[in-house]
C-alpha positions in Angstrom: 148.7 15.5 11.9 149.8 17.5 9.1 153.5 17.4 7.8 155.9 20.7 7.6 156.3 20.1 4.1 151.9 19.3 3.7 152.0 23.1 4.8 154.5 24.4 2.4 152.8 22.2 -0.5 149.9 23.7 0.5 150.7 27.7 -0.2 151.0 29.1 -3.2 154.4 28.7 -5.1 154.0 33.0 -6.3 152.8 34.9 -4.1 153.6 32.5 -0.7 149.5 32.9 0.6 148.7 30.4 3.0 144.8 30.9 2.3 144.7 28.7 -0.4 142.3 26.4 -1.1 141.3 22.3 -2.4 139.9 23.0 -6.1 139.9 19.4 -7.2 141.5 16.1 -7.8 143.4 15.5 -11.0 144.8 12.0 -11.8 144.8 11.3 -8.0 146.8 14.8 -7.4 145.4 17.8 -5.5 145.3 20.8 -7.6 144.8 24.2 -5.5 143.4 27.8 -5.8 145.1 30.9 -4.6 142.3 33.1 -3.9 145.4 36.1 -3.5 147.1 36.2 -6.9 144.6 33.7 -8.6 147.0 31.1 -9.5 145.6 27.7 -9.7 148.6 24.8 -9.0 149.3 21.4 -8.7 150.1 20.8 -4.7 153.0 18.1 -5.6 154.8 18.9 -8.9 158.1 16.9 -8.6 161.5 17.6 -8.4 162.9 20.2 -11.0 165.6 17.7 -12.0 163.0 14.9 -12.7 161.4 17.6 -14.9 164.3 18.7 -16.9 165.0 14.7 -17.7 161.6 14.4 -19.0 161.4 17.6 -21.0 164.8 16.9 -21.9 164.8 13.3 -23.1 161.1 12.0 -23.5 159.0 14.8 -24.2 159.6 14.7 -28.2 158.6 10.9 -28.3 155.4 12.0 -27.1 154.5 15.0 -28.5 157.3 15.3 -31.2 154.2 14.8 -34.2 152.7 18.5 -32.8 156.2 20.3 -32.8 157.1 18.9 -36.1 153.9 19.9 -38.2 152.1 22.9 -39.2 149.5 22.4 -36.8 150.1 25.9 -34.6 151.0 27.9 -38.0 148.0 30.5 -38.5 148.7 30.8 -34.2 152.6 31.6 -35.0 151.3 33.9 -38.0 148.9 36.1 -36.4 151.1 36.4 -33.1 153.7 37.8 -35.5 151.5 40.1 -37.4 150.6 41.3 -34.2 153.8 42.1 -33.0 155.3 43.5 -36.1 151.8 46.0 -35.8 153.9 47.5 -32.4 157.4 47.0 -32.9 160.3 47.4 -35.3 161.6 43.9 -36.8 164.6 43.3 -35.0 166.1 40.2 -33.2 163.1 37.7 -31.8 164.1 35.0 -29.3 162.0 31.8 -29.2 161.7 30.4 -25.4 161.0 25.9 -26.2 160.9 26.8 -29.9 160.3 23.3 -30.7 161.3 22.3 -33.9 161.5 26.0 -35.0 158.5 26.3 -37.0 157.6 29.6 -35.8 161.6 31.2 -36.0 161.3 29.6 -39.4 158.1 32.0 -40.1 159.9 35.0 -38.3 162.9 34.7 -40.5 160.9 34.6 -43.5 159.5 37.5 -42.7 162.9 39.5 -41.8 163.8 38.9 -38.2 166.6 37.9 -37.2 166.5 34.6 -34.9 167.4 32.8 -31.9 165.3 30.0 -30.5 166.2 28.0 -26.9 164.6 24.4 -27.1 165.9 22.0 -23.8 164.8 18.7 -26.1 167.8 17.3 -28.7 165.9 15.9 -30.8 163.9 18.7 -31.4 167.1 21.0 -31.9 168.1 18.4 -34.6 164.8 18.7 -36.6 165.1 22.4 -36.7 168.3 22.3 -38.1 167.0 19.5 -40.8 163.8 21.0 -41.4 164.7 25.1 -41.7 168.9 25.5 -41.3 168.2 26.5 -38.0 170.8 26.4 -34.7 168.9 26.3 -31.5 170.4 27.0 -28.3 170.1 23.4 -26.8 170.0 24.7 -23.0 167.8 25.1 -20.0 166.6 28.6 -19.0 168.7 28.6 -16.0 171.8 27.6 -18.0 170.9 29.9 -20.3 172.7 33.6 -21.1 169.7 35.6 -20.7 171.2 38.8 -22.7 170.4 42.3 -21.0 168.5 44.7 -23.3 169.2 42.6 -26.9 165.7 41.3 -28.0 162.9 43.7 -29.7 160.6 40.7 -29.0 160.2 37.2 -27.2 158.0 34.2 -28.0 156.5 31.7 -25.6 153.5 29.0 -26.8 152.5 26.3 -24.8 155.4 26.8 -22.4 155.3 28.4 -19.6 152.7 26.5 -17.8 155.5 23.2 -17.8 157.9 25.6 -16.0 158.2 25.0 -12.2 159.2 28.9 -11.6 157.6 30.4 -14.7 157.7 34.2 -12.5 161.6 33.1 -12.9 161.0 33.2 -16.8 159.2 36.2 -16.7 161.5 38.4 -14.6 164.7 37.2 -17.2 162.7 38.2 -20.3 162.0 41.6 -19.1 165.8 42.2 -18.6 166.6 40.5 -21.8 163.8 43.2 -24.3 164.8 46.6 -25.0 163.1 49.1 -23.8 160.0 49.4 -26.3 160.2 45.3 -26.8 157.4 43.0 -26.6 156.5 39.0 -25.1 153.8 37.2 -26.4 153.1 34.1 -24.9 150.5 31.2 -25.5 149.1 28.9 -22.8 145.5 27.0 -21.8 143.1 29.1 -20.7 143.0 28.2 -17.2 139.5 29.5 -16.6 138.5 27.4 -19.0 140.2 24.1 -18.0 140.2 24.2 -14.1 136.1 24.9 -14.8 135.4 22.0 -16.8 137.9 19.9 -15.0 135.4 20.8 -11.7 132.0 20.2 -13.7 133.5 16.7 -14.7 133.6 15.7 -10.9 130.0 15.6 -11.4 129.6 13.1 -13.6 129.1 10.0 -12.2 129.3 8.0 -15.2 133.1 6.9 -15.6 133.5 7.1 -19.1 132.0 10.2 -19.9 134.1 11.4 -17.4 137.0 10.3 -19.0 136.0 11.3 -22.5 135.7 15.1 -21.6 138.6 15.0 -19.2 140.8 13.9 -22.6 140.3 17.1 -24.0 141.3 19.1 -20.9 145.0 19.8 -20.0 146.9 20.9 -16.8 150.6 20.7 -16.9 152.1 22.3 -13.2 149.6 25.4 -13.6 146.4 26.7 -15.0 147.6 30.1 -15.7 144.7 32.5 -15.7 144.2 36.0 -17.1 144.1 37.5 -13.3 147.5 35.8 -12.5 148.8 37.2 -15.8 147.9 40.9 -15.1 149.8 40.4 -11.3 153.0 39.1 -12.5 153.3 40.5 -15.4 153.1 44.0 -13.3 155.1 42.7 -11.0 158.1 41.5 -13.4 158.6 45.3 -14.4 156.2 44.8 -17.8 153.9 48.1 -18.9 150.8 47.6 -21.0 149.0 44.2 -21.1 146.7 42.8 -23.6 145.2 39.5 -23.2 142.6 37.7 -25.6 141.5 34.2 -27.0 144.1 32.3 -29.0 143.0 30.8 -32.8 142.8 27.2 -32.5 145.6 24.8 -33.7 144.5 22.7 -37.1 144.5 19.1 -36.9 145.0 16.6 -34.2 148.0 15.8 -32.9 147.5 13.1 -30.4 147.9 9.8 -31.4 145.8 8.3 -28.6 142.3 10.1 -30.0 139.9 8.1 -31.4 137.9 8.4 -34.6 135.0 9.8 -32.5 137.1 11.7 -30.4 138.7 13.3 -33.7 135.5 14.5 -35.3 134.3 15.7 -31.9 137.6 18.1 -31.5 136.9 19.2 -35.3 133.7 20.3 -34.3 135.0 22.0 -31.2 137.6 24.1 -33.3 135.0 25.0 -36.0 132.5 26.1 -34.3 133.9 27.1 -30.7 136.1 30.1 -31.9 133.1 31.6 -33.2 130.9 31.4 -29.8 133.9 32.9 -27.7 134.7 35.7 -29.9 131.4 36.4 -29.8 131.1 36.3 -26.1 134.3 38.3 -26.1 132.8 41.0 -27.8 129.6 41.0 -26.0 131.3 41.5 -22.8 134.0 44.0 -23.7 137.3 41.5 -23.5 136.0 40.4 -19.9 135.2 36.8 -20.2 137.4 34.9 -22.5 136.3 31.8 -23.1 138.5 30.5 -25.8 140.6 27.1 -24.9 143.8 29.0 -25.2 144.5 32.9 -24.3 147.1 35.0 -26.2 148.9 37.5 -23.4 151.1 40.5 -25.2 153.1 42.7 -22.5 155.3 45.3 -23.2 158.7 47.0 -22.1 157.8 50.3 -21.6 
């Protein structure tokens, strides 16, 4: 007999549907489909306090090699061309700016800066590395200025957020009326897709081998999901499209083989789903990460 709290698990965090659905097993978790708003979720992602240790405290032993680095630079440089394209340079907030390699960029090219990073550390190397002061806070500690920011940045963070509609709803308050938010995450198409063809692979190790290259933090955020929240969060016009590929490979735990392999992948990969992109109009992204601008209209 099911549980009160298997039930709640069970809907979807957004938009509270109950029709949701078993998509597949990830590291002995249940990750789940909601057919509604088309979020695709973890059933158990922890207690937010057990989060903000990690994120807070161990995330930057781990990963601190791909903050540091100039690994996401062409991705920081192209979002920023984009967005100086639509809007005036004026003040450009960094949500989890890392070690501030992209405010670095943005103040180079005459914005003026402020970047929010949870991690210490991190904080620390931005002010080494580039002069900069980060705000070391969590987003709901945060003073979330009304109407100050012409723009706001978010790679590779939003799907580690355990409200990131929250987020969303805060950012629109805090852009003047014109401003713009680009943020960077997985494709989720991409990854919930392959992480369901890997299920057929019987052989252990393969299976392993391709799951390496996959990644689900608490969501796979898709491009249907964006377009509904988004909307819903107050934001005007959307545009969503495939994401240039970081250089390099930060993990530590790849192997020779594995490198070459992911070399391969973000040589030749970019230029199949840009072609696919064109072919179908901007309908089927297939690149491993998805850029989504939005604006204040």
């Amino acid at each position: 007999m099911n549980r009160p709290n298997d039930f709640i698990s069970r809907c979807c965090p957004y938009c509270k549907s109950i029709r949701t659905r078993w998509y597949y097993v990830f590291d002995n978790e249940t990750v789940r489909h909601c057919p509604e708003c088309n979020l695709i979720f973890r059933q158990e992602r922890g207690s937010e306090k057990k989060l903000v240790e990690y994120y807070r405290n161990g995330y930057y032993r781990e990963w601190g090699e791909d903050q540091e680095g100039y690994l996401r630079g062409t991705i920081y440089s192209d979002a920023l061309r984009f967005i100086e394209e639509r809007v005036e340079k004026g003040i450009l907030l960094d949500i989890g700016a890392g070690c501030g390699t992209l405010l670095a960029l943005a103040r180079d090219r005459g914005w003026n800066t402020v970047g929010q990073e949870i991690s210490l550390e991190s904080c620390h190397m931005a002010k080494e590395k580039y002069g900069l002061e980060l705000r070391n806070e969590y987003l709901r500690e945060m003073d979330w200025e009304v109407s100050r920011f012409d723009a706001i940045t978010m790679v590779n963070v939003l799907d580690h957020l355990p409200d990131p509609w929250w987020v969303l709803g805060k950012a629109f308050n805090a852009l003047k009326i014109g401003g713009i938010i680009y943020i960077r995450v997985p494709n989720g198409y991409i990854h919930s897709w392959f992480y369901r063809i890997s299920d057929a692979i019987l052989i252990p190790f393969l299976k392993e081998k391709m799951r390496k290259f996959l990644v689900i933090h608490l969501y796979h955020l898709t491009t249907r999901f964006f377009k509904r929240v988004l909307k819903d969060s107050g934001f005007g016009s959307i545009i969503i499209s495939g994401s240039e590929v970081s250089r390099g490979t930060p993990y530590l735990s790849f192997t020779r083989g594995e490198t070459l392999w992911l070399f391969m992948m973000k040589k030749y990969f970019p230029i199949l789903s840009n072609l696919i992109y064109k072919i179908t109009k901007g309908r089927l992204i297939v690149s491993p990460s998805i850029n989504v601008y939005a604006f204040k209209d």
